[in-house]
C-alpha positions as CSV (number, residue, x, y, z in Angstrom):
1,X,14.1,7.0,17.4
2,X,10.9,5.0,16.6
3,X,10.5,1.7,15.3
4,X,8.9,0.7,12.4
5,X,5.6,-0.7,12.9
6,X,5.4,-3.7,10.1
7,X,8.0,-5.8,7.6
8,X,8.0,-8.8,5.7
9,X,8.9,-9.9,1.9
10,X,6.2,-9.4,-0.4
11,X,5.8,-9.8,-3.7
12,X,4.7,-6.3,-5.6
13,X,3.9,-5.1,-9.6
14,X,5.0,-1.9,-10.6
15,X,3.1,1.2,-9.0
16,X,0.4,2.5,-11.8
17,X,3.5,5.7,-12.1
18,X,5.9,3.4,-12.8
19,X,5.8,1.4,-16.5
20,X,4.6,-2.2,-17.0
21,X,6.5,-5.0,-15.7
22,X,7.4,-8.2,-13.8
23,X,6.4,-8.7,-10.1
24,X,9.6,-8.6,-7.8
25,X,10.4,-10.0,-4.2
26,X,10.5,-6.8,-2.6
27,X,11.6,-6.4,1.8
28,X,8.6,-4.0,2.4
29,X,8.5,-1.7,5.9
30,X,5.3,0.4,6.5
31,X,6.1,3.0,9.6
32,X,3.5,5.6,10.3
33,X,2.3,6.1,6.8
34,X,5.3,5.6,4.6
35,X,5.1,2.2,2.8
36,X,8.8,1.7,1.7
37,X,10.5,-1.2,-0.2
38,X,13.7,-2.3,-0.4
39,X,15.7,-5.0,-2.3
40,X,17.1,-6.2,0.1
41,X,16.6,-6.3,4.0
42,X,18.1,-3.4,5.9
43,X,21.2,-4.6,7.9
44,X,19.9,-2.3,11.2
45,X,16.8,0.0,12.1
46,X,18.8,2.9,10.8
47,X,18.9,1.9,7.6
48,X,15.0,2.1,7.1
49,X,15.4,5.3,8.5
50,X,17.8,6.3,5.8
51,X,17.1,7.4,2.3
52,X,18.1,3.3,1.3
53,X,14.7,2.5,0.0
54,X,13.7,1.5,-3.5
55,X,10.6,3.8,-3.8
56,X,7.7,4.4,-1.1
57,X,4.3,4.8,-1.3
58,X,2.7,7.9,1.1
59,X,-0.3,6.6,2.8
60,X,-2.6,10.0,2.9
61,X,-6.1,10.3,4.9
62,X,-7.8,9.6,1.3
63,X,-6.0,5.9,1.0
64,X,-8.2,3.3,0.5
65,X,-6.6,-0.3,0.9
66,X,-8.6,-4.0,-0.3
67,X,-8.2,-7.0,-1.0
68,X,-8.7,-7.8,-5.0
69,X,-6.6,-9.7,-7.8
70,X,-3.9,-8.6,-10.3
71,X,-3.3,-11.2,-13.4
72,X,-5.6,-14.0,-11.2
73,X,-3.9,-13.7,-8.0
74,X,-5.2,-12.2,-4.6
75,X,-3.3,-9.1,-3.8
76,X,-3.7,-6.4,-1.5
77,X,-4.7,-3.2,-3.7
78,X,-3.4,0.2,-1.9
79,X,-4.7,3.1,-4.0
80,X,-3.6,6.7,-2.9
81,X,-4.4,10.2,-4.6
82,X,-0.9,10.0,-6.3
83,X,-0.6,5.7,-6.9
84,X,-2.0,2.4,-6.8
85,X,0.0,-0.3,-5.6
86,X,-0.3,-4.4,-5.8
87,X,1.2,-6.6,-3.4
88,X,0.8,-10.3,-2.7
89,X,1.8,-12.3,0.6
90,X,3.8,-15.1,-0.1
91,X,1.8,-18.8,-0.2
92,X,-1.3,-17.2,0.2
93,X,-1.2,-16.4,4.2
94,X,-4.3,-15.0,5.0
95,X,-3.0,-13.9,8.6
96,X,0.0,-12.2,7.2
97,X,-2.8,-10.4,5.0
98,X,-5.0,-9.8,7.6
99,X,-1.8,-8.3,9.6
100,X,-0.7,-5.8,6.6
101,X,-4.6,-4.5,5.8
102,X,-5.1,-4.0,9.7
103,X,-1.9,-1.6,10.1
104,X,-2.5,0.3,7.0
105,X,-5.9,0.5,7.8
106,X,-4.3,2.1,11.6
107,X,-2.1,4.1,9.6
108,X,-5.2,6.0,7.6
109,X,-7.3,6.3,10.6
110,X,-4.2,7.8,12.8
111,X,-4.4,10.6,9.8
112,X,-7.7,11.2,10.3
113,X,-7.3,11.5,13.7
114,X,-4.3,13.9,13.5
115,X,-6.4,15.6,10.7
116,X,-9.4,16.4,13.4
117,X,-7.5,17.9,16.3
């Protein structure tokens, strides 16, 4: 079984499909291109393999992921065909940021690749 390639809790505002609302702690796992979230944090590996997550957001080859606000506050903006998502690093960490844009960034890029050969 593979491992998954990123986690951390983040902070996150409803997808643009979902309805207004309050932004939640959420235990967020990106492997591949599937950026899931739970409520709390998987007990095992097998667990964020299961169907136990929250929602999840499909990274596609047409993604683009920044770095913008939402109500004032820096937040990384993942915008896919389908969704738009907004989450926030806790206390601002600019290397925690930098980690989470660089493997989604990896994750589009391995699409393109795959979509090439």
């Amino acid at each position: 079984m593979q491992s998954y390639t990123i986690h951390r809790w983040l902070s996150k505002w409803p997808m643009k499909s979902q309805s207004f609302g309050m932004r939640k702690k959420r235990f967020f796992v990106l492997r591949d291109h599937i950026l899931s979230y739970h409520v709390s944090r998987p007990n095992s590996e097998d667990d964020i393999y299961s169907n136990y997550s929250l929602s999840s957001l499909h990274i596609t080859d047409n993604t683009t992921v920044e770095i913008g606000s939402r109500l004032f506050l820096r937040s990384i903006i993942i915008t896919t065909p389908l969704d738009q998502l907004y989450i926030r690093m806790a206390n601002n960490n600019d290397n925690e940021e930098t980690k989470w844009l660089k493997n989604i960034n990896q994750s589009i890029q391995n699409l393109k690749r795959s979509k090439l050969m």
